[in-house]
C-alpha positions in Angstrom: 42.8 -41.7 -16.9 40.1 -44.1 -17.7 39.0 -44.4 -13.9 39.4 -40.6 -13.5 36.8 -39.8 -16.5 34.6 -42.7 -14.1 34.8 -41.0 -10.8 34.5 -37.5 -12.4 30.9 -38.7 -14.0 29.8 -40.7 -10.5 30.4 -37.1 -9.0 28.6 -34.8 -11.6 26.0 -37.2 -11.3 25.9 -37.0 -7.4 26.1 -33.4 -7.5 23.2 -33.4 -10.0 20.8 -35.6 -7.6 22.1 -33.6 -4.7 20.9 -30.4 -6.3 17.4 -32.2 -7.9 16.7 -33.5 -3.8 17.2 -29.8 -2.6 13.9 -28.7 -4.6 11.3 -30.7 -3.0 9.1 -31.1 -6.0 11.6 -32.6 -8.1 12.8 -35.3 -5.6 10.8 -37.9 -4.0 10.8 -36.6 -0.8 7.3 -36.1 0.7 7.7 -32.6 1.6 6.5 -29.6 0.3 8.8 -26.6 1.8 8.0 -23.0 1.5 9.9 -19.9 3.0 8.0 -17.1 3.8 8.8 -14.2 6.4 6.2 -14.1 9.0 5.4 -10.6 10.5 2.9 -9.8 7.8 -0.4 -10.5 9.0 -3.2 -11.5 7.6 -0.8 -13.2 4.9 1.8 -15.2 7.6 1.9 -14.6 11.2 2.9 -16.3 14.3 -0.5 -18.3 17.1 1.6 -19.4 19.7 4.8 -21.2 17.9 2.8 -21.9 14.2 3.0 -19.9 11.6 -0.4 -19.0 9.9 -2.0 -17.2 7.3 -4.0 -16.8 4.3 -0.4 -18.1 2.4 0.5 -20.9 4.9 -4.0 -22.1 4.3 -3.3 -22.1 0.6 0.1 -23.7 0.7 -2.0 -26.2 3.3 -4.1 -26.8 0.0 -1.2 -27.2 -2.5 0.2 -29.3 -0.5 -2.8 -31.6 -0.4 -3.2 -31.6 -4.3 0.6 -32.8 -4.5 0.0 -35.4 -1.5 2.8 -34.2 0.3 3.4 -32.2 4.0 3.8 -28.8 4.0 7.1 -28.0 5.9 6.8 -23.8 6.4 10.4 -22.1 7.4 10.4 -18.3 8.4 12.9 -16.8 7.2 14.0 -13.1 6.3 12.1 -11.1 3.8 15.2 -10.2 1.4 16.5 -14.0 1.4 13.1 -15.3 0.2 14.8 -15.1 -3.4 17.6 -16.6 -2.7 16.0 -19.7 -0.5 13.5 -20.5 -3.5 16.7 -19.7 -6.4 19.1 -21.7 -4.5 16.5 -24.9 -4.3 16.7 -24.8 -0.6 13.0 -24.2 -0.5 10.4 -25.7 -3.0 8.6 -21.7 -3.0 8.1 -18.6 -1.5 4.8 -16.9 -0.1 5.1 -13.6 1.5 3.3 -11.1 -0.6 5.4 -11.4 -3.2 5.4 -8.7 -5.6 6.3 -9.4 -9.2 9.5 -7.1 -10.3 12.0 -6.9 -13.0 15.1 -7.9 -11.0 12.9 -10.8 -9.6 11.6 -12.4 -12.8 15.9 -12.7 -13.3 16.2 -15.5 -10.3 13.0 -17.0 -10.3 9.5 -17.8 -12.4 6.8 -16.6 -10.6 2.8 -17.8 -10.7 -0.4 -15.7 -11.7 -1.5 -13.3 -9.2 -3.7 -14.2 -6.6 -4.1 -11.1 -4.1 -4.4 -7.1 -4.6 -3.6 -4.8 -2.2 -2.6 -1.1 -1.9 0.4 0.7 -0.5 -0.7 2.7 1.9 1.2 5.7 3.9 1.0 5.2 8.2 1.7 8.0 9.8 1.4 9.9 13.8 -2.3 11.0 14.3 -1.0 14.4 14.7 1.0 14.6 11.7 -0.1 17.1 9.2 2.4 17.6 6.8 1.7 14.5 4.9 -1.9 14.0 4.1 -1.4 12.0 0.5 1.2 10.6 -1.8 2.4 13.9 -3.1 3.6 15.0 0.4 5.8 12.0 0.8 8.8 13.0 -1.7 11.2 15.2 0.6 10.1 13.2 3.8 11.8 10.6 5.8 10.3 7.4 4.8 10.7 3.6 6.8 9.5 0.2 5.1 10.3 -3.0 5.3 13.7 -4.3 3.6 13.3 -5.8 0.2 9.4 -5.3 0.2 8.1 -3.6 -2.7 7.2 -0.7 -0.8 11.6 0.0 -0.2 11.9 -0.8 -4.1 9.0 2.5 -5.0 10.3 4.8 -2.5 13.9 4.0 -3.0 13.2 4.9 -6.6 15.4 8.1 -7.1 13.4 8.9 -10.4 10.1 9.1 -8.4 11.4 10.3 -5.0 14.4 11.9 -5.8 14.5 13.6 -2.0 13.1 11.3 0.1 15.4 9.7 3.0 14.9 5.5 3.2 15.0 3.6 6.6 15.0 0.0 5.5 13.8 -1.9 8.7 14.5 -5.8 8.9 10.7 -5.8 10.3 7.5 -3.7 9.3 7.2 -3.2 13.0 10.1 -1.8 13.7 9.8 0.7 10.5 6.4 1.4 12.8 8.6 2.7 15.7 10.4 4.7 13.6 7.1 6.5 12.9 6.2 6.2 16.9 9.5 8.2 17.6 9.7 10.5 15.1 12.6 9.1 13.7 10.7 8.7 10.2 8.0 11.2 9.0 6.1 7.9 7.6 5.6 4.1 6.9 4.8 3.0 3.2 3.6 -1.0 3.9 0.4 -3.0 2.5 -3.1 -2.3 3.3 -3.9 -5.5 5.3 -0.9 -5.2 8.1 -0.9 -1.9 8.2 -4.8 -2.1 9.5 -3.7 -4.9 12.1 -1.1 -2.4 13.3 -3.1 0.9 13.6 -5.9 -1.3 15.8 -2.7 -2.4 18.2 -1.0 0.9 17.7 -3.4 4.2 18.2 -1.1 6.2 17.9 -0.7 5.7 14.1 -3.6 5.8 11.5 -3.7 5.3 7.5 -4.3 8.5 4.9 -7.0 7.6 2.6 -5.2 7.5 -0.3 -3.3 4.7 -1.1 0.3 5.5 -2.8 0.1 3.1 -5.6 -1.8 -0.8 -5.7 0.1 -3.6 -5.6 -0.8 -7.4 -6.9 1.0 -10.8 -5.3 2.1 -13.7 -6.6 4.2 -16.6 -5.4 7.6 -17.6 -6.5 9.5 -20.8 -7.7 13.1 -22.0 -9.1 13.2 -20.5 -12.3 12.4 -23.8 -14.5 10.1 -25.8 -12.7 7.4 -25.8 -14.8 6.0 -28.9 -12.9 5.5 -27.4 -9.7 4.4 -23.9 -11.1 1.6 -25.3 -12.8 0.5 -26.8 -10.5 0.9 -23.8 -7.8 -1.5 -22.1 -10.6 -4.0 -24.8 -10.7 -4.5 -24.6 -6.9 -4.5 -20.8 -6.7 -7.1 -20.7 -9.8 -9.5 -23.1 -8.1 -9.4 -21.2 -4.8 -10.1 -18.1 -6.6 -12.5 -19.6 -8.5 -14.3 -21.2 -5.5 -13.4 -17.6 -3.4 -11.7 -19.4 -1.1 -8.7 -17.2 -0.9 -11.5 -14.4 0.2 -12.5 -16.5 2.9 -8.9 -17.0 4.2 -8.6 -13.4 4.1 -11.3 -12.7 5.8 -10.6 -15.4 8.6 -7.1 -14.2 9.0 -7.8 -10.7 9.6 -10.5 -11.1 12.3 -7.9 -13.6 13.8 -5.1 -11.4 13.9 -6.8 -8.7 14.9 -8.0 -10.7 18.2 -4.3 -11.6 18.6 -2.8 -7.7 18.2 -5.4 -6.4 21.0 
């Protein structure tokens, strides 16, 4: 019995360093691992086989202040929760938006980009020229996004039909083809994919503004802090501007 109790403690206690090691920050390994779903330019896209981005350059700069490497993973957009909750990933960048149900699985740092939710549609569609047109309409967005979460909203778009799309650009086909009447996505991408895509253009009114934040394992103070210590300086210094900036001249050169 007495060696039982033994062997049961030696495991609890291996399962307890297995599960510190899986998050990263709490371990000694010298990585730094964030999960992020790359198709969403200026925030994370693809030069060549590297993933880059106004997230990955301030990760790059977290990173640095912790002294470890950043190790980026692209993933899918709706497992982004579960990497970070799970502790397979130390956090998630994506333009993450802050939301009830996500404040459940993980804690989540101050905000450090705005942007609004703007409606794409066909250059010759008329019937939706602002946000009141869209209820009734077929709408496409990008699974798990915060765009799916507003439209999907049955209080606020009680007739409104919902294409969730794995990928923003293939929610943008739907639009192409007429499958969907429009495309609800963020500001930034959604101007990369009108220069590539002439076909499609942005109304002028946004549908609502949204702010982004990042997310970690819901109790790891240590590494949220310090995620907001980084992202206060850069905002401080307007460095996040500049990545901004960079990023969507860069990806713009890339889409043409």
């Amino acid at each position: 019995m007495k060696m039982k109790k033994i062997l049961a403690a030696a495991m609890a206690a291996a399962l307890l360093t297995g599960t510190l090691a899986m998050g990263g920050c709490s371990s000694d390994s010298g990585k730094l691992v964030m999960v992020t779903e790359a198709g969403f330019a200026p925030y994370e896209y693809y030069d060549g086989e590297a993933v880059v981005g106004v997230d990955v350059d301030i990760a790059k700069e977290i990173a640095a202040a912790m002294g470890k490497e950043l190790e980026v993973r692209d993933i899918a957009f709706d497992s982004l929760i579960n990497e970070v909750q799970s502790g397979k990933a130390d956090f998630a960048a994506a333009g993450l938006s802050v939301t009830p149900e996500r404040e459940e699985q993980v804690d989540f740092t101050i905000n450090y980009a705005t942007s609004k939710q703007v409606i794409v549609v066909r250059q010759d569609n008329t019937e939706i020229t602002g946000p009141d047109d869209v209820n009734g309409k077929t709408v496409s967005v990008q699974l798990g996004t915060v765009a799916d979460t507003a439209v999907s909203d049955k209080e606020d778009y009680p007739d409104c039909t919902v294409i969730q799309q794995k990928k923003y650009l293939a929610a943008a086909e739907d639009v192409k083809s007429g499958k969907a009447d429009c495309l609800v996505m963020d500001e930034l991408p959604a101007q990369e994919l009108v220069k590539a895509n002439p076909e499609l253009k942005i109304l002028d009114e946004e549908l609502f503004t949204d702010v982004y934040s990042m997310a970690v394992q819901k109790g790891n103070t240590e590494l949220l802090d310090k995620i907001n210590e980084v992202l206060q300086k850069l905002m401080d210094e307007g460095k996040i501007e500049e990545f901004t900036m960079n990023h969507i001249a860069a990806s713009g050169e890339a889409a043409e």
